[in-house]
TIVO-2410 file (N, C-alpha, C; in nm, 3 decimals):
# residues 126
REC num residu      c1      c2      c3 atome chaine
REC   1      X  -0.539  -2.075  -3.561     N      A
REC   1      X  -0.472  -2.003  -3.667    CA      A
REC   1      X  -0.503  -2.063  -3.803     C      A
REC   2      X  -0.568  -2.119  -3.824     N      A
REC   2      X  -0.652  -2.251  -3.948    CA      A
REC   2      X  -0.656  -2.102  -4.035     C      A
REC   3      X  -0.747  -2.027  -4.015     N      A
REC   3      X  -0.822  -1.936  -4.126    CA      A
REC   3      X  -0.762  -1.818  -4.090     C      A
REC   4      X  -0.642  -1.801  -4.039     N      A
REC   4      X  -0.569  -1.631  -4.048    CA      A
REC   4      X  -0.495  -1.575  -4.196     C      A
REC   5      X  -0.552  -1.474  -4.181     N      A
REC   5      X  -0.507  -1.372  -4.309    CA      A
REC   5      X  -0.422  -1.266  -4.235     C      A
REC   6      X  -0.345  -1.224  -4.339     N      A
REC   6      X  -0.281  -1.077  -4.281    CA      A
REC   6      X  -0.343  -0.987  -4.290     C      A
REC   7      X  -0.487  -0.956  -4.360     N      A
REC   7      X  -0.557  -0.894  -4.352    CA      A
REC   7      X  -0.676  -0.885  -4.270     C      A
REC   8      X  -0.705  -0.727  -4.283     N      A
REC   8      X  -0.820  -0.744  -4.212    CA      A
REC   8      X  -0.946  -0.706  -4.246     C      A
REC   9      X  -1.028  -0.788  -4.250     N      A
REC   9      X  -1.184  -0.747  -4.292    CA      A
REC   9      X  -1.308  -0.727  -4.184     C      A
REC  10      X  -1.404  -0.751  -4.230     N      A
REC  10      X  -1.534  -0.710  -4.191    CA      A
REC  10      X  -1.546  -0.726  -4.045     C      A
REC  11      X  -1.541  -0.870  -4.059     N      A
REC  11      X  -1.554  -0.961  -3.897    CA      A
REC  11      X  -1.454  -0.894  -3.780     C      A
REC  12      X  -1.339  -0.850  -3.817     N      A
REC  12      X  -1.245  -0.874  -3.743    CA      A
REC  12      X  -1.207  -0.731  -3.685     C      A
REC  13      X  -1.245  -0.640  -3.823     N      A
REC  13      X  -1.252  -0.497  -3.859    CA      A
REC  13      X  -1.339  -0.394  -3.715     C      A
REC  14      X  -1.479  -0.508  -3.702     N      A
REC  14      X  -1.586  -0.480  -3.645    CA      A
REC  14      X  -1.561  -0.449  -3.462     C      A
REC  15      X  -1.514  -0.525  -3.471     N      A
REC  15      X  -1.408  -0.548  -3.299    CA      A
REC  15      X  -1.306  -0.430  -3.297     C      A
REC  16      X  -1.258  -0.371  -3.389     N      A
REC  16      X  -1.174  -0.272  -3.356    CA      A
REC  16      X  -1.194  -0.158  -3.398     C      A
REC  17      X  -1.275  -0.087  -3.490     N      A
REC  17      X  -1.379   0.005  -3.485    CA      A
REC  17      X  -1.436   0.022  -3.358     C      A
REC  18      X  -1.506  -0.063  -3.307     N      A
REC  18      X  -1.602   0.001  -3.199    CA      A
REC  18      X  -1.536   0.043  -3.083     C      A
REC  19      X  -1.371  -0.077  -3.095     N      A
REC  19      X  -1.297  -0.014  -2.973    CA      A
REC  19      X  -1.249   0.125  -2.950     C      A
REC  20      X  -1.236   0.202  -3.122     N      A
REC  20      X  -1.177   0.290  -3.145    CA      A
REC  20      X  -1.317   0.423  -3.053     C      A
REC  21      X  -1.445   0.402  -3.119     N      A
REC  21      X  -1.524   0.438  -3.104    CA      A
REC  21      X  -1.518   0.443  -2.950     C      A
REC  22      X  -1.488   0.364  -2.860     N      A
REC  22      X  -1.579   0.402  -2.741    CA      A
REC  22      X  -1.435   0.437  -2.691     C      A
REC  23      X  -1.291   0.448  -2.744     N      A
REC  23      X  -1.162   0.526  -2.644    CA      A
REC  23      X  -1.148   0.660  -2.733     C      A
REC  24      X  -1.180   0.686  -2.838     N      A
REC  24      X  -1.179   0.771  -2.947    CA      A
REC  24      X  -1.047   0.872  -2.911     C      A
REC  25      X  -0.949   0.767  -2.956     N      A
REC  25      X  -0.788   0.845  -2.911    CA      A
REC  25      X  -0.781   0.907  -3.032     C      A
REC  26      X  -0.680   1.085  -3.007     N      A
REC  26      X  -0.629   1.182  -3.081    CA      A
REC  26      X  -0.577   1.142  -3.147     C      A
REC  27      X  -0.448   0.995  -3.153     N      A
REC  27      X  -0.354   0.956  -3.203    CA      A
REC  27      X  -0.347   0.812  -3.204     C      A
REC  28      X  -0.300   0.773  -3.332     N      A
REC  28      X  -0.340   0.589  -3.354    CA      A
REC  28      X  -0.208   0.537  -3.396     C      A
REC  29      X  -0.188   0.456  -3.397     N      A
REC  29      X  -0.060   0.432  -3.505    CA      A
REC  29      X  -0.066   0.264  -3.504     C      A
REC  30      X  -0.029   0.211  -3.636     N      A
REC  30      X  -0.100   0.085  -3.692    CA      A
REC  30      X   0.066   0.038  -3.741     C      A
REC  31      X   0.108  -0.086  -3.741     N      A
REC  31      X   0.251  -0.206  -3.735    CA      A
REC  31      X   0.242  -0.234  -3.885     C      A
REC  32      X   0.248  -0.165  -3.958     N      A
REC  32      X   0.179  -0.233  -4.129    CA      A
REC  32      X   0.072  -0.235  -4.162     C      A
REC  33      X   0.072  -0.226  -4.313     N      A
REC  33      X  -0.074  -0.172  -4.331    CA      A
REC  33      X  -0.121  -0.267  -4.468     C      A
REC  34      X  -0.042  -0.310  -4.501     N      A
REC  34      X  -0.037  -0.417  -4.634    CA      A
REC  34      X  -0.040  -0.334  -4.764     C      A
REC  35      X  -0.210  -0.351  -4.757     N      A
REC  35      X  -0.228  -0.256  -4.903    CA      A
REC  35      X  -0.333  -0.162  -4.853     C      A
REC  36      X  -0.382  -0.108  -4.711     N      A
REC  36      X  -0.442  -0.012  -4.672    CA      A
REC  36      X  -0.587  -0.067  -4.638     C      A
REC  37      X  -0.645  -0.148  -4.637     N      A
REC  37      X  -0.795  -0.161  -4.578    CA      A
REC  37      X  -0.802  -0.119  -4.431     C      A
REC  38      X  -0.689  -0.183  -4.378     N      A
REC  38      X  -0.726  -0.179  -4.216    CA      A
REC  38      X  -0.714  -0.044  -4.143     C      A
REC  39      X  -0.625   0.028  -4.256     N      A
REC  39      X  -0.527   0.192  -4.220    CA      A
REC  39      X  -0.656   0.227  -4.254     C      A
REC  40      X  -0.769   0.232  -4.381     N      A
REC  40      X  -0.877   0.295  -4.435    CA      A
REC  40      X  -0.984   0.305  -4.321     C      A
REC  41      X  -0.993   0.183  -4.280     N      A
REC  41      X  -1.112   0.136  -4.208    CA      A
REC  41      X  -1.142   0.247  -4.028     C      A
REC  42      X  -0.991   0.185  -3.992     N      A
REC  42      X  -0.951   0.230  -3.902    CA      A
REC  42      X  -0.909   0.401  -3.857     C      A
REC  43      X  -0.840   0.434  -3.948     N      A
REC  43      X  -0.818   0.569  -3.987    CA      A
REC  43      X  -1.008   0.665  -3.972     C      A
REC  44      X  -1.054   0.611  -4.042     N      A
REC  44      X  -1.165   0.670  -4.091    CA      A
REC  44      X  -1.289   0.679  -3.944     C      A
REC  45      X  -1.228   0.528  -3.866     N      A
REC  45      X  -1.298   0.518  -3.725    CA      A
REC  45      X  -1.272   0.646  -3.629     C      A
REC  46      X  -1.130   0.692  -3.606     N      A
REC  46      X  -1.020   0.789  -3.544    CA      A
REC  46      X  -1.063   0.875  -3.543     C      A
REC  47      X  -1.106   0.943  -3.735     N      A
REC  47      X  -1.183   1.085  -3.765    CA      A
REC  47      X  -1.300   1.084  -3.673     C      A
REC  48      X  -1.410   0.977  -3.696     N      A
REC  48      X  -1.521   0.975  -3.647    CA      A
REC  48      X  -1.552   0.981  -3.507     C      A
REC  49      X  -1.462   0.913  -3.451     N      A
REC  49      X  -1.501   0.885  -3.311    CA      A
REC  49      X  -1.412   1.006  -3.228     C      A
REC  50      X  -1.293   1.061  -3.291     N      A
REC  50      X  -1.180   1.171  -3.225    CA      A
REC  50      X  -1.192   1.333  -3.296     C      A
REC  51      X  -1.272   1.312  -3.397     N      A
REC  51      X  -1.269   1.450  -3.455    CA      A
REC  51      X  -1.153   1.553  -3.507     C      A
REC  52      X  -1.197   1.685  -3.472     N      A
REC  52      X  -1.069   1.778  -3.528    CA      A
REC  52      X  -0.936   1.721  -3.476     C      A
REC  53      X  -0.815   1.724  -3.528     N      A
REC  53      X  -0.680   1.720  -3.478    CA      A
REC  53      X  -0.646   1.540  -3.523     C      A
REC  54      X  -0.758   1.438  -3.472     N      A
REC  54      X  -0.702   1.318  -3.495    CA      A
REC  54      X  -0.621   1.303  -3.597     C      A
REC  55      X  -0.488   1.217  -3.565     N      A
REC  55      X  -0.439   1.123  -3.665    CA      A
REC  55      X  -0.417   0.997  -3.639     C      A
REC  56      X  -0.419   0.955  -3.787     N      A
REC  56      X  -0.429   0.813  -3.743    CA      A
REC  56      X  -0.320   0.760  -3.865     C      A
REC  57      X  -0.153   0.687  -3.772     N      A
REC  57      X  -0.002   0.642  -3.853    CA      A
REC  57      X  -0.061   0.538  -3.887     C      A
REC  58      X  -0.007   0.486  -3.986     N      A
REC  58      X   0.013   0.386  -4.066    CA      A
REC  58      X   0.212   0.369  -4.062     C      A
REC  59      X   0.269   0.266  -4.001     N      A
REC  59      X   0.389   0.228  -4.049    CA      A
REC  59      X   0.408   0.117  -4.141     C      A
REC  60      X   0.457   0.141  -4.252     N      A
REC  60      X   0.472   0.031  -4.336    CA      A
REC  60      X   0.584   0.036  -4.388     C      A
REC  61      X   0.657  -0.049  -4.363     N      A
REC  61      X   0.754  -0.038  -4.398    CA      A
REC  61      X   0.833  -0.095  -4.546     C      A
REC  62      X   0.724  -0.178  -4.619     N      A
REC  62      X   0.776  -0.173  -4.760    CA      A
REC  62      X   0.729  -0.024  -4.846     C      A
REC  63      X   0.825   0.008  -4.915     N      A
REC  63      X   0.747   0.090  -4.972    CA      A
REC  63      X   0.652   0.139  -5.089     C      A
REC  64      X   0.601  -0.021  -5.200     N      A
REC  64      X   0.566  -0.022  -5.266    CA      A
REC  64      X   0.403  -0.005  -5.216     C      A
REC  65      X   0.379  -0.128  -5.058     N      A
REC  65      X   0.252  -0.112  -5.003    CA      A
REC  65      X   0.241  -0.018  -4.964     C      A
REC  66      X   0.313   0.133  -4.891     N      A
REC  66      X   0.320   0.260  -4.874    CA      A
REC  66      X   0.243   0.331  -4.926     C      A
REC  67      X   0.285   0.302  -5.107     N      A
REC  67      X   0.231   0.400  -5.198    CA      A
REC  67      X   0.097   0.384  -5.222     C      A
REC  68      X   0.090   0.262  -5.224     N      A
REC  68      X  -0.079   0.176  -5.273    CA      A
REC  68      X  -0.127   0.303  -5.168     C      A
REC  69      X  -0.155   0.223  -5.000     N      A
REC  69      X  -0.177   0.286  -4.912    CA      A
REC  69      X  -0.267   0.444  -4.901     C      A
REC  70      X  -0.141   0.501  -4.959     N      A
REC  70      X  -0.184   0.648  -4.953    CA      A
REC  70      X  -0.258   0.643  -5.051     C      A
REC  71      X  -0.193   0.628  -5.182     N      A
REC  71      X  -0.314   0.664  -5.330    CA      A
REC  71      X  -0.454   0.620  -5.254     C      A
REC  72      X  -0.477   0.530  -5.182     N      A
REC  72      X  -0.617   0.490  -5.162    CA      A
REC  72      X  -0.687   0.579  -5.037     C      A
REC  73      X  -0.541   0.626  -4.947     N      A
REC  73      X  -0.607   0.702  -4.848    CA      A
REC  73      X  -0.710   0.864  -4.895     C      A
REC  74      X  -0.562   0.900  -5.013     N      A
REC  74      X  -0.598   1.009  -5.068    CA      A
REC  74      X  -0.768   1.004  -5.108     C      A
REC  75      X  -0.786   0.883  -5.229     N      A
REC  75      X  -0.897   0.880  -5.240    CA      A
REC  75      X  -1.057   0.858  -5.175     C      A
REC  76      X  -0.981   0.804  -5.049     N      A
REC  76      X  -1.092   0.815  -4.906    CA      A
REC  76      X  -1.101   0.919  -4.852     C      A
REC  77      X  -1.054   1.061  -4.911     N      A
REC  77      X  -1.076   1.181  -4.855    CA      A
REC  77      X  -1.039   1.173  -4.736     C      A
REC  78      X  -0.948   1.084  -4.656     N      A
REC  78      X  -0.877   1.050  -4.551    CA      A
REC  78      X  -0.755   1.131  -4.525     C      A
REC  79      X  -0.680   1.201  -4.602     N      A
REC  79      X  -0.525   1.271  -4.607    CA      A
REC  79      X  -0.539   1.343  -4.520     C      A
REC  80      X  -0.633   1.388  -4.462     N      A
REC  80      X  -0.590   1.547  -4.352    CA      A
REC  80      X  -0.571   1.428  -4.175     C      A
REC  81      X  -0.627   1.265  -4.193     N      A
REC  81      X  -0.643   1.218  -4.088    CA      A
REC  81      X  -0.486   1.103  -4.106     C      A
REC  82      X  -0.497   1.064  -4.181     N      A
REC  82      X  -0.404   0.961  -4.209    CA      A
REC  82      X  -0.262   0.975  -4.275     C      A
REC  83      X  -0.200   0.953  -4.210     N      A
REC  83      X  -0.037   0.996  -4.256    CA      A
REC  83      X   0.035   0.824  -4.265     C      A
REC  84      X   0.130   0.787  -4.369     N      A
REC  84      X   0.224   0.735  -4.378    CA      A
REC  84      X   0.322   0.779  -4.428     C      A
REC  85      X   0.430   0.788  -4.310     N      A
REC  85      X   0.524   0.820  -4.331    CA      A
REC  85      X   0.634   0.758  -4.404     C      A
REC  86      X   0.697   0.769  -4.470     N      A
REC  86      X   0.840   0.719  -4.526    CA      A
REC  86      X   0.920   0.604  -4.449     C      A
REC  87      X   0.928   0.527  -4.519     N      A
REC  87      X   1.030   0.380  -4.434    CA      A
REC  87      X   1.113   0.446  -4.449     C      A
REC  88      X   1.215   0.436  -4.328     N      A
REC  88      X   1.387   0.412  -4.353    CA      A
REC  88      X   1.434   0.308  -4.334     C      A
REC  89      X   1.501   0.276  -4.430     N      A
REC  89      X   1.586   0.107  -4.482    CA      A
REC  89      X   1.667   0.101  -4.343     C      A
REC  90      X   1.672  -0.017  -4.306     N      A
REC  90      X   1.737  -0.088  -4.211    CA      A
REC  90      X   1.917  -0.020  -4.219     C      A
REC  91      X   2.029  -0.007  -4.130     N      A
REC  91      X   2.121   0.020  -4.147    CA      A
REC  91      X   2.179  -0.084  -4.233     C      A
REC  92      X   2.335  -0.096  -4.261     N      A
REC  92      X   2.401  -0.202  -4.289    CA      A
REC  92      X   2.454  -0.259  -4.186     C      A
REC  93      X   2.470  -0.395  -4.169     N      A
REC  93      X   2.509  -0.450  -4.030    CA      A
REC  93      X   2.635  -0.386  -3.979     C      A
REC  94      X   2.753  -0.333  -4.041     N      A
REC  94      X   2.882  -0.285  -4.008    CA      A
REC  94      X   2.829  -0.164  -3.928     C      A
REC  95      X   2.700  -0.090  -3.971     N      A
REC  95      X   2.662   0.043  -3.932    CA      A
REC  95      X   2.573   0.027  -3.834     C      A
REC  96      X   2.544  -0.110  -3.733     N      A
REC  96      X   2.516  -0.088  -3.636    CA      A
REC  96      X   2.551  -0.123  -3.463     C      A
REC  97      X   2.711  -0.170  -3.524     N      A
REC  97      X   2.786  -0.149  -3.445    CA      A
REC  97      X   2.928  -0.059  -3.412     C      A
REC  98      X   2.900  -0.009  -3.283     N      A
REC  98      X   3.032   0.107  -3.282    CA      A
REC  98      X   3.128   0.078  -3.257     C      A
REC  99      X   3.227   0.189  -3.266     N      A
REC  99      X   3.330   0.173  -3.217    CA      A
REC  99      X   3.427   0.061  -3.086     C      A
REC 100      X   3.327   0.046  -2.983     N      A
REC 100      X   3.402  -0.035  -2.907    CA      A
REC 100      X   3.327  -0.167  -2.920     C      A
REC 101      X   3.242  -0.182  -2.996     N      A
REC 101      X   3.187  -0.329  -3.032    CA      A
REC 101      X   3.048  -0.364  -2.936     C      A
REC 102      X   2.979  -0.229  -2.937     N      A
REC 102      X   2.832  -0.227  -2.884    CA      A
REC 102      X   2.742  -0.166  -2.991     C      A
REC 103      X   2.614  -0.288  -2.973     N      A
REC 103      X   2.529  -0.219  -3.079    CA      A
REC 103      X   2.450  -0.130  -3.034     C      A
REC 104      X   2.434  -0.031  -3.147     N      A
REC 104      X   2.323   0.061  -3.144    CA      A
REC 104      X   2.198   0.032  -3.218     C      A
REC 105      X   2.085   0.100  -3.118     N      A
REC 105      X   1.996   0.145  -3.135    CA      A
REC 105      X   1.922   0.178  -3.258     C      A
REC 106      X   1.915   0.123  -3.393     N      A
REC 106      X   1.910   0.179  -3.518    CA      A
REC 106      X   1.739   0.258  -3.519     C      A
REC 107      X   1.641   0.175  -3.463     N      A
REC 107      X   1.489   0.271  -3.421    CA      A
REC 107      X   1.456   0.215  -3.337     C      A
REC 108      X   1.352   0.273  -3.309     N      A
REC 108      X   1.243   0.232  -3.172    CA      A
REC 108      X   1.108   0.263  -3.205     C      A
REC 109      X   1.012   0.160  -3.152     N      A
REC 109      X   0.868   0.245  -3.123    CA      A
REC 109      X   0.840   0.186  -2.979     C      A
REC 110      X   0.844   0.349  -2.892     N      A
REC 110      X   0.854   0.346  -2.769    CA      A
REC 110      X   0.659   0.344  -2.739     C      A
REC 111      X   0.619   0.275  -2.642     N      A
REC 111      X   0.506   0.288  -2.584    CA      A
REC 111      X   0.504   0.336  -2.473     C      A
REC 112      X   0.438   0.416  -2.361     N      A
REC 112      X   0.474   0.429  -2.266    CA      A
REC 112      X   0.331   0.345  -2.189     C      A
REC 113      X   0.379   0.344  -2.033     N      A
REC 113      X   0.273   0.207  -1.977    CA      A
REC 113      X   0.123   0.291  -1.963     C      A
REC 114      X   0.054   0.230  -2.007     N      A
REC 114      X  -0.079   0.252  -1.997    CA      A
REC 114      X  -0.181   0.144  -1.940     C      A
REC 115      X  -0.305   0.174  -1.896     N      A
REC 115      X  -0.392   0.097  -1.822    CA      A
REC 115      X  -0.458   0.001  -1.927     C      A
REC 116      X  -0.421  -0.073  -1.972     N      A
REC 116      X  -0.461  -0.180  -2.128    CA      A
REC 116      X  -0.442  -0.311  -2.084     C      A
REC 117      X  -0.491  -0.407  -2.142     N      A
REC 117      X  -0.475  -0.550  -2.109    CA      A
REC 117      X  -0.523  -0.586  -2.258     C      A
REC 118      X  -0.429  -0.673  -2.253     N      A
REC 118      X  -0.432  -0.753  -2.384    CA      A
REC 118      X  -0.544  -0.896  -2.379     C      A
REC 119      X  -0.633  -0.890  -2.462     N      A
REC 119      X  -0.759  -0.968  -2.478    CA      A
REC 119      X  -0.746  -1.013  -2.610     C      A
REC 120      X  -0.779  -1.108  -2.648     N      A
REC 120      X  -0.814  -1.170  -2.777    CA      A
REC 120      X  -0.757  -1.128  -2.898     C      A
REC 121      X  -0.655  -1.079  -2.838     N      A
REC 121      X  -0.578  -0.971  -2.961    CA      A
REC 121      X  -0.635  -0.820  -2.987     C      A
REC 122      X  -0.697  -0.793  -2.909     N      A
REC 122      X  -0.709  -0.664  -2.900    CA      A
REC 122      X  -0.725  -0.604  -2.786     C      A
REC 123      X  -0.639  -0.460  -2.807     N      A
REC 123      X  -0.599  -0.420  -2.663    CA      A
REC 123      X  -0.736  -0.332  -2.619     C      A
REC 124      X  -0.765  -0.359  -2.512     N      A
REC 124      X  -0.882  -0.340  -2.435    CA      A
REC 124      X  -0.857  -0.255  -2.310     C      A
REC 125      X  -0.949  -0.178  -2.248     N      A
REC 125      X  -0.938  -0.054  -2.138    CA      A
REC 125      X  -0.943  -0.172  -2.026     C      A
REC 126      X  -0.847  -0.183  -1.927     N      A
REC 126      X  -0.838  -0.267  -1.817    CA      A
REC 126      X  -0.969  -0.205  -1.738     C      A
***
């Protein structure tokens, strides 16, 4: 972990492009996006390798990196592939417990089980 960035570039970029390329899924969806390289990069892999219909999420949940994000997606002629959607702010802690003193559920991102194995940090076709 000496030389980790939260970003992602060329080197690292390269490994997950091609993965995109050889599963070329309809639908992507990315944990943060910072200021958009990896949503750009990646996004743009999705179009290429998935064609008509692909999209490819971006969740980010600040919303200043949101905006960056898109302005840059827009300008990658990316908008018909790449969507970020709107954060919703965390509840208030009073508002995520009920009535009899069980918490709820405030979101989820559900996966369902698929044939994947986790490799080197990137998820790979078992």
């Amino acid at each position: 972990m000496e030389n980790y960035l939260m970003n992602v570039g060329e080197l690292k970029g390269s490994h997950i492009t091609a993965l995109l390329a050889e599963v070329a899924p309809k639908i992507s969806v990315e944990l943060g996006g910072y200021v958009g390289y990896s949503t750009i990069l990646f996004g743009n892999a999705v179009k290429q390798a998935a064609g008509e219909g692909a999209r490819y999420y971006c969740l980010e949940y600040n919303p200043t990196f949101a905006a960056v994000i898109m302005a840059l997606v827009d300008l990658a002629g990316l908008a018909d592939v790449v969507k970020v959607p709107p954060s919703i702010p965390p509840p208030s802690p009073t508002a995520t417990t009920s009535a009899d003193g069980m918490s709820r559920l405030s979101s989820a991102l559900l996966l369902p089980p698929c044939p994947v194995s986790v490799r080197t940090g990137l998820l790979a076709r078992a």
